[in-house]
C-alpha positions as CSV (number, residue, x, y, z in Angstrom):
1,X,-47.2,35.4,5.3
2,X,-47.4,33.2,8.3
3,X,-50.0,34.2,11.7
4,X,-46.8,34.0,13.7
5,X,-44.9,36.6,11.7
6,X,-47.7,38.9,11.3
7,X,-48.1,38.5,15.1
8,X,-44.2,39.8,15.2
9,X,-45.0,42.4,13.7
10,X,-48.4,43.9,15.1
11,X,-46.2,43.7,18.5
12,X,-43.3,45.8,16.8
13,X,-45.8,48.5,15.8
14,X,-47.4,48.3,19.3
15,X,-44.7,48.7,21.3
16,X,-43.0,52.0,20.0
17,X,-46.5,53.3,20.3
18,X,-45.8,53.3,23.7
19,X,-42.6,53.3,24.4
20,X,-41.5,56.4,26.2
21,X,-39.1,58.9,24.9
22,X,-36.3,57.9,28.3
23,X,-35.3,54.7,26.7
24,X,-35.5,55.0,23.0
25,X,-31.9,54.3,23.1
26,X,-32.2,51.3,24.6
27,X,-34.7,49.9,22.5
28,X,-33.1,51.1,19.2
29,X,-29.7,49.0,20.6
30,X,-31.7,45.9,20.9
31,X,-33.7,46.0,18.2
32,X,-30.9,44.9,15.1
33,X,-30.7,41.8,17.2
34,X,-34.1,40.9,16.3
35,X,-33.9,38.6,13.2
36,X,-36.9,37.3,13.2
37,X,-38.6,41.1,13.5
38,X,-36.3,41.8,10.5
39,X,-37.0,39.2,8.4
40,X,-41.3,39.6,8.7
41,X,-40.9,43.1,7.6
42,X,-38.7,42.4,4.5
43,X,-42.0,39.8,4.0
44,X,-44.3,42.7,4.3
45,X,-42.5,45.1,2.3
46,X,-42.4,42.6,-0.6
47,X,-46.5,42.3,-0.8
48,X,-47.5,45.1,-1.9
49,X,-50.9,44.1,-1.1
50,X,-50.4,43.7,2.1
51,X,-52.9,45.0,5.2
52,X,-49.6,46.1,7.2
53,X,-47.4,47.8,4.6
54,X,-49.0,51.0,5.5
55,X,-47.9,50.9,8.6
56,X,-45.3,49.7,8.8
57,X,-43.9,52.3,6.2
58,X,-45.1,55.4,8.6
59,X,-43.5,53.2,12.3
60,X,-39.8,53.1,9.4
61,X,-40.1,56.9,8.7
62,X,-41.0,57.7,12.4
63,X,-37.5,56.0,13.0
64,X,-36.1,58.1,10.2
65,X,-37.1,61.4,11.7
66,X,-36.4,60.8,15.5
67,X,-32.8,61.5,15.6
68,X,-32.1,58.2,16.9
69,X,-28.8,57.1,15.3
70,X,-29.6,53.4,15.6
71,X,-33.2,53.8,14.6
72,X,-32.3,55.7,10.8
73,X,-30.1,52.8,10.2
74,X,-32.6,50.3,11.0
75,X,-34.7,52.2,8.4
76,X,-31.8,52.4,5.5
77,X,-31.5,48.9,5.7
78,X,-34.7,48.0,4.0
79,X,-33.8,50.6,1.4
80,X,-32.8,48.5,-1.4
81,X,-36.0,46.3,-1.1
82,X,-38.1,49.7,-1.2
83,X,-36.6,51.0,-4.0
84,X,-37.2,47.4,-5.6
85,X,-40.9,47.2,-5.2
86,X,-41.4,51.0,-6.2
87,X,-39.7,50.3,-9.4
88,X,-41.6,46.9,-10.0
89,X,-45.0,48.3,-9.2
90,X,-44.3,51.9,-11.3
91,X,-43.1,49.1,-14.5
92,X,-46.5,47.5,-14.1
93,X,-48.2,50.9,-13.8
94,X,-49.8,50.0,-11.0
95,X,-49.1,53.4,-8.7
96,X,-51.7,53.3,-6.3
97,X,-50.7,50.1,-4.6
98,X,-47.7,52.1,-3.8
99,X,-48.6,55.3,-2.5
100,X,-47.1,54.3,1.1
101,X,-43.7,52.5,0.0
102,X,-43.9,56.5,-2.7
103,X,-44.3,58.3,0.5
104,X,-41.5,56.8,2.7
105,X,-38.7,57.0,-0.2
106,X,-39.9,60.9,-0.8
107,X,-39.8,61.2,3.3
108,X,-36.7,59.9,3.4
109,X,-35.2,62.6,0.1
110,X,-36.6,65.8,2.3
111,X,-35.3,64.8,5.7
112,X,-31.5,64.2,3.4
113,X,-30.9,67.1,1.5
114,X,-31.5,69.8,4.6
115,X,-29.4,69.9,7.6
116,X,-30.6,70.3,11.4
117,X,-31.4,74.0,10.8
118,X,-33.6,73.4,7.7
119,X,-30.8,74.9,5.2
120,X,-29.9,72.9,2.4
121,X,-27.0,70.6,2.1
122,X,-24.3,70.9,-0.6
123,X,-22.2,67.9,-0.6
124,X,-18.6,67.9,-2.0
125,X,-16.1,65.3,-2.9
126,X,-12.4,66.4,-3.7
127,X,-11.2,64.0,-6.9
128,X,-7.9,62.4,-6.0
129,X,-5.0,62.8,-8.1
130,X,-3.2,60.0,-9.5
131,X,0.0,61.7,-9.0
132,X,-0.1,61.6,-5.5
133,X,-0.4,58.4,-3.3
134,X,-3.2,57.0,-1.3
135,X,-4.9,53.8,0.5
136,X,-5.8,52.5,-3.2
137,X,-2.5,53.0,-5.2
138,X,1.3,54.5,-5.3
139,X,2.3,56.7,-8.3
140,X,5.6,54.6,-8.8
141,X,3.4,51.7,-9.7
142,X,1.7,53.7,-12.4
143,X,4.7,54.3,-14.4
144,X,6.7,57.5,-15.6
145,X,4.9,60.6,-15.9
146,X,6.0,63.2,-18.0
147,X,6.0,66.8,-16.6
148,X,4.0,68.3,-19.1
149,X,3.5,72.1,-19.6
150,X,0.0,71.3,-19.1
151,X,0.6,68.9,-16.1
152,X,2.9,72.2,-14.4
153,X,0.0,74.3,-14.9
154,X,-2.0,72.6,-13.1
155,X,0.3,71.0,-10.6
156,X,-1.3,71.6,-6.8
157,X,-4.7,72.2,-8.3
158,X,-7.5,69.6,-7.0
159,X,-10.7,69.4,-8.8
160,X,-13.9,69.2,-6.0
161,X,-17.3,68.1,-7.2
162,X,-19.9,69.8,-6.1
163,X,-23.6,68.3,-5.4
164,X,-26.7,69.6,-4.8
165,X,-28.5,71.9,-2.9
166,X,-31.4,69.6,-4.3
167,X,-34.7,71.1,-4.6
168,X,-37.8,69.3,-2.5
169,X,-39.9,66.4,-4.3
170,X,-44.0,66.0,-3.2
171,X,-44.7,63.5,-5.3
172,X,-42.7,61.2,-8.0
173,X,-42.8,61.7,-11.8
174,X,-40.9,60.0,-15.0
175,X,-38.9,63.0,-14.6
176,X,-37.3,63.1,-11.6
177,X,-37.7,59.4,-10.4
178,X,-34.5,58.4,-10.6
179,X,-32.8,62.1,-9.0
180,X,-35.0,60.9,-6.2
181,X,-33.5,57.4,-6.1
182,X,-30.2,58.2,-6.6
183,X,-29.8,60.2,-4.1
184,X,-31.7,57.7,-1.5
185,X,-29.1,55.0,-2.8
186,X,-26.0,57.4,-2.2
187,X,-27.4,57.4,1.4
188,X,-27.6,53.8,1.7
189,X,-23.8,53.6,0.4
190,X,-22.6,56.1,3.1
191,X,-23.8,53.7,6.0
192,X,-22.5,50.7,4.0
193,X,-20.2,49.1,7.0
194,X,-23.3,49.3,9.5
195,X,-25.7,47.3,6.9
196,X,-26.5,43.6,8.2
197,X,-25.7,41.0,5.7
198,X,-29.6,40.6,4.7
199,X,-29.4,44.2,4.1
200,X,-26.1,43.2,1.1
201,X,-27.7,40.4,0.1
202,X,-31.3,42.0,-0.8
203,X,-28.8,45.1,-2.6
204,X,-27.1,42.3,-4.9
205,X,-30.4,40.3,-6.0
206,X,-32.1,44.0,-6.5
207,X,-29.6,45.2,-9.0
208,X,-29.6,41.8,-11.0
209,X,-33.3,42.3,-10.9
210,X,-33.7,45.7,-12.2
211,X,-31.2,44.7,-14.8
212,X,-32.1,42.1,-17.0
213,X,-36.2,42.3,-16.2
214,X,-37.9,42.5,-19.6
215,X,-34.4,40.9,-21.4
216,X,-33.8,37.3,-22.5
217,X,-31.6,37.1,-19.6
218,X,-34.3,37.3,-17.2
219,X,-35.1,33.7,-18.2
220,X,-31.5,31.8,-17.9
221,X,-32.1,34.0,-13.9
222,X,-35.7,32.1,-13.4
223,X,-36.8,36.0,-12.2
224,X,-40.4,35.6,-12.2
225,X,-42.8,38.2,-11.7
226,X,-42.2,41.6,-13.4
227,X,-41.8,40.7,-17.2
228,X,-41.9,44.6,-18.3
229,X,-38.1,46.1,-18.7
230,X,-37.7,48.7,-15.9
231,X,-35.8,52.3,-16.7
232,X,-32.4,52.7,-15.4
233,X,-30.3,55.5,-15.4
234,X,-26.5,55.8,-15.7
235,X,-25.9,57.9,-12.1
236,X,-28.4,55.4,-10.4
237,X,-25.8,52.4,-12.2
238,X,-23.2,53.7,-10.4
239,X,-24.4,53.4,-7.3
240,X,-25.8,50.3,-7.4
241,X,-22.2,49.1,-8.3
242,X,-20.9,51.1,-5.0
243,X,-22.7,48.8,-2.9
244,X,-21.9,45.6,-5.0
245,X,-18.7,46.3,-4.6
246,X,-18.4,46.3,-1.1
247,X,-20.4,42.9,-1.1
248,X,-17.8,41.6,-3.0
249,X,-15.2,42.1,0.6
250,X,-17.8,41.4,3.1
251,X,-19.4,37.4,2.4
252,X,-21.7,37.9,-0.5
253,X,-19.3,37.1,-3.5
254,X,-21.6,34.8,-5.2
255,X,-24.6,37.3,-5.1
256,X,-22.0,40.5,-6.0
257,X,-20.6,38.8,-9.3
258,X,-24.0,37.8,-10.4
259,X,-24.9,41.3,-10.1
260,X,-22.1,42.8,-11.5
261,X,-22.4,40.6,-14.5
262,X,-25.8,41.6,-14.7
263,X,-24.7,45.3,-14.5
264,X,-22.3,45.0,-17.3
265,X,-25.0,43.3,-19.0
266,X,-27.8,46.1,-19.2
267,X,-24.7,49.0,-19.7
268,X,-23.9,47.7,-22.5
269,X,-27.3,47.1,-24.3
270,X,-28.4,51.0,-23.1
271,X,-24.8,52.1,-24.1
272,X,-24.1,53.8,-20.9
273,X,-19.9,54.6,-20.7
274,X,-20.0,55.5,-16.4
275,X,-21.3,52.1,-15.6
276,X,-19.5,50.4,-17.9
277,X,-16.2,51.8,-17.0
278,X,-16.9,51.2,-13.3
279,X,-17.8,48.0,-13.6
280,X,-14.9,46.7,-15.7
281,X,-12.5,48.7,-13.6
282,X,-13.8,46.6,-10.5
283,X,-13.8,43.2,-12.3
284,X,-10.2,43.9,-13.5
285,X,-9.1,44.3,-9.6
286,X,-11.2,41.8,-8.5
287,X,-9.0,38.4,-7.4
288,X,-8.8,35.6,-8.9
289,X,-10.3,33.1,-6.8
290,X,-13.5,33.8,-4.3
291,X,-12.9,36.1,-1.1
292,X,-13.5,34.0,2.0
293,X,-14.5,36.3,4.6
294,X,-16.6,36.1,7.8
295,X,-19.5,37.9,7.5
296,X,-19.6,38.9,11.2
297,X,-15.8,40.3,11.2
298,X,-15.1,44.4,10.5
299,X,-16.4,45.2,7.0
300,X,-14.4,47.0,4.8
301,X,-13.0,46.9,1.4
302,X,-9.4,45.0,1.1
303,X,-6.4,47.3,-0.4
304,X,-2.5,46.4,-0.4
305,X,-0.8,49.2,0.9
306,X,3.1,49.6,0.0
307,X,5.4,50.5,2.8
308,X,6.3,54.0,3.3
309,X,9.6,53.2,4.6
310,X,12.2,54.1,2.2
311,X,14.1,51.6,0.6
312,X,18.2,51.9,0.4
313,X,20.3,49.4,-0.2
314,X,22.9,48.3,2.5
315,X,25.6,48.0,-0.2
316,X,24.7,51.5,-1.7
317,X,28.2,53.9,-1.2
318,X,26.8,56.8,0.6
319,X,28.9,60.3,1.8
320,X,27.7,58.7,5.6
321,X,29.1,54.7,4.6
322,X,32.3,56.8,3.9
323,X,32.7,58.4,6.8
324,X,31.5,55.7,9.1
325,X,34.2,53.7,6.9
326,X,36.8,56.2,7.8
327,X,35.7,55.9,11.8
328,X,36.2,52.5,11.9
329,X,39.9,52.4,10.2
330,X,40.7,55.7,13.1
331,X,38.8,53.3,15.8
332,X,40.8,50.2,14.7
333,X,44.0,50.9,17.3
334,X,42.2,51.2,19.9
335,X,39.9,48.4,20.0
336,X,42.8,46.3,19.6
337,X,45.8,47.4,20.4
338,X,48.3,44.3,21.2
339,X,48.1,43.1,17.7
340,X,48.3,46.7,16.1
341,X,50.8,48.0,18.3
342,X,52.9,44.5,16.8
343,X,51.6,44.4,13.3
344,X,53.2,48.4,12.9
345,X,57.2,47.4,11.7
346,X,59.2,50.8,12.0
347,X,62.2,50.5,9.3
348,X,65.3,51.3,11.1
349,X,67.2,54.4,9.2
350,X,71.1,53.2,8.8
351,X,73.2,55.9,9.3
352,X,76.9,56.1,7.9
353,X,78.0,59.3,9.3
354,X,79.0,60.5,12.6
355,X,77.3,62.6,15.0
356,X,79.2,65.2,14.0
357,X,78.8,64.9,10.2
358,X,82.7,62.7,9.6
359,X,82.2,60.2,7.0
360,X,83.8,56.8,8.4
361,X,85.6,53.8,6.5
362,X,84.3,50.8,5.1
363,X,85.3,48.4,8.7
364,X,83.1,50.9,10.2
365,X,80.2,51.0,8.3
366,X,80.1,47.4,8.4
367,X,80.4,47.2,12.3
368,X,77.7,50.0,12.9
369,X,75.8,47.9,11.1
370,X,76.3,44.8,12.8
371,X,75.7,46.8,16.1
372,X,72.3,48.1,14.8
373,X,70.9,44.5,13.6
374,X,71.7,43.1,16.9
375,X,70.1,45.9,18.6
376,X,66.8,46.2,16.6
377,X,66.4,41.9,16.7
378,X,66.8,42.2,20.0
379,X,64.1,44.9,20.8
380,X,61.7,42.3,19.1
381,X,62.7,39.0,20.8
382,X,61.5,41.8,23.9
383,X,58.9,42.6,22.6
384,X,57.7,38.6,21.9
385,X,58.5,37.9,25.6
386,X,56.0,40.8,27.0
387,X,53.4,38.9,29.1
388,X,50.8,40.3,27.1
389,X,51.8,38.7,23.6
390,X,52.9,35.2,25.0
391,X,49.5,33.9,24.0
392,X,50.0,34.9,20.2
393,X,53.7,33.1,19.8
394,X,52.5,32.1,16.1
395,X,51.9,35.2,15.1
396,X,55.6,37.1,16.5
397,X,57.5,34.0,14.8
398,X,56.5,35.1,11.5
399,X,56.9,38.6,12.1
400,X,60.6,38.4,13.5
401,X,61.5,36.3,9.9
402,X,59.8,39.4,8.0
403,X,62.6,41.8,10.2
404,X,65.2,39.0,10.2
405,X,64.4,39.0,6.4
406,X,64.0,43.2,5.4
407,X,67.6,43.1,7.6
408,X,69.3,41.2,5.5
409,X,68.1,42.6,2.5
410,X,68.6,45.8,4.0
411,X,72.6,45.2,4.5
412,X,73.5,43.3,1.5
413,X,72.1,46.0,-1.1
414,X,74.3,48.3,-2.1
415,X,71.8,50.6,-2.7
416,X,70.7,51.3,0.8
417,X,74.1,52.4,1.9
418,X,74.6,56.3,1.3
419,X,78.0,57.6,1.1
């Protein structure tokens, strides 16, 4: 460790000492600005040997306590490096070179299992059903599902997990090590989107590190340092893959797939079926080629959502594509009513009887009808001269040889003619 960073850090310690309690909000905005404060204490956390790792582990949990929003996740942050060098120094059995980093992680567990009151938290989580949509899939893409009598039974149920209220720790043991751990890292996950990218990166090489230390895949990583395997459980797994998988969306795909591999790795060789189906559900989704994203934009985790929109046909026959069918034939005359007012041909009815009922002879049958030709050829040539059909000459021609036509038939069969 350099004289300048060390410097960086003695006047990081220094100055909350004094910094009065009016603008701690202030100084906790400005201080994730300060990289180079960031990246000296990620220097000290990682010598365990170090003069200043004391302190520096009380100034974190100071933050921690103080209610500051910004100031607790300027602590969770350095989380995955913590949890790191606790693991690496309790493989080497070397505790007492890390009573401080012990002290802040069990700090940390007390202050997160009790609310503001002092009572303790139970934490719930509602499993989602498959049978009902959400942001991550649609039922109809699933496939057909049988209505059971089993899936009736319990339609509208929702299964909620339950956890905790978790007892308080003093001190660490091979017993409840990783309860302890687990719980810190389901912390860390729940402030995921406000984690820096240092903060990602340091998650992803922790997990490969924890995972093949002490295997003959250490060596194709070039991990030096801790040789001894280090314990794992299959709860703490699963959150480790939480966080990787949100490093996958947010700039760090090189460093998540190494880790993931990793993670599949060690599941398999301890036999462990939650991290192993976890993992291999995430590399199934994963795409094919590497996500490109900035690591400065908003940080969440990309999903394809389907349209809620329903989805008819234009062509589908529907009781209201009837109807509206019908309302255009009704509407039809009056939008245009010079060519339907031509295009309807009323067949004249040939009488051959007298007002009064007489029959009459064949010379007048034959004139009447003469008379009534003239008369109804005529009314068209009248209607053909009306100032509002001149422009459609074309069309009145061919209708007056349909009448001219339907006339003639009309009068020379002898079926039309009643006597």
């Amino acid at each position: 460790m350099f004289t300048s960073e060390k410097g960086v850090v003695e006047e990081w310690l220094s100055e909350f000492k004094t910094l009065p309690e009016t603008s701690l909000p202030n100084y906790a905005t400005n201080l994730k600005d300060k990289r180079s404060l960031v990246s000296s204490l990620y220097k000290v956390i990682q010598e365990p040997q170090s003069e200043l790792l004391e302190p520096v582990c009380h100034q974190l949990f100071e933050f921690y306590r103080s209610g500051e929003e910004q100031l607790l996740r300027f602590t969770l942050q350095f989380l995955p490096e913590l949890i790191w060098c606790y693991l690496a120094v309790s493989a080497s059995r070397n505790v007492h070179s890390s009573g401080c980093i012990e002290a802040l992680l069990l700090g940390v567990y007390n202050l997160e299992i009790v609310d503001k009151q002092g009572h303790s938290k139970v934490l719930s989580f509602t499993i989602p059903s498959l049978s009902k949509p959400s942001v991550y899939h649609e039922p109809s893409s699933i496939g057909s599902m049988a209505l059971t009598e089993s899936a009736l039974s319990q339609h509208g149920l929702s299964k909620v997990v339950y956890s905790g209220p978790h007892p308080q720790r003093e001190m660490l043991t091979a017993q409840n090590r990783f309860e302890v751990l687990t719980f810190l890292l389901l912390c860390y996950n729940a402030a995921l989107t406000y984690m820096p990218s240092v903060s990602l990166q340091s998650l992803c090489q922790i997990c490969s590190r924890i995972c093949v230390c002490g295997y003959p895949r250490q060596h194709v990583r070039k991990y030096k340092g801790v040789s001894s395997r280090v314990p794992v459980s299959s709860g703490f797994m699963v959150q480790m893959l939480t966080g990787i998988y949100f490093a996958f969306y947010n700039g760090e795909w090189d460093l998540a797939q190494k880790a993931l591999d990793d993670i599949i790795y060690r599941a398999q060789l301890e036999l462990y079926p939650e991290p192993l189906l976890v993992a291999n559900a995430i590399k199934a989704s994963l795409p094919h080629g590497a996500m490109k994203s900035s690591k400065e934009g908003t940080r969440c985790i990309q999903v394809e959502i389907t349209p809620t929109s329903s989805r008819i046909s234009r062509n589908a026959v529907t009781s209201m594509s009837i109807r509206g069918h019908r309302w255009k034939r009704h509407e039809q005359p009056d939008n245009n009513n010079d060519t339907t007012e031509l295009g309807i041909l009323v067949i004249p009815e040939i009488s051959v009887t007298n007002v009064a009922g007489e029959r009459t002879g064949n010379g007048e049958k034959g004139r009447t009808l003469g008379e009534t030709d003239a008369q109804h050829i005529q009314g068209v040539q009248e209607t053909a001269t009306d100032p509002r059909t001149e422009s459609k000459g074309l069309p009145e021609i061919r209708r007056q040889k349909s009448v001219r036509k339907m006339m003639e038939d009309g009068i020379n069969s002898p079926g039309r003619v009643q006597f």
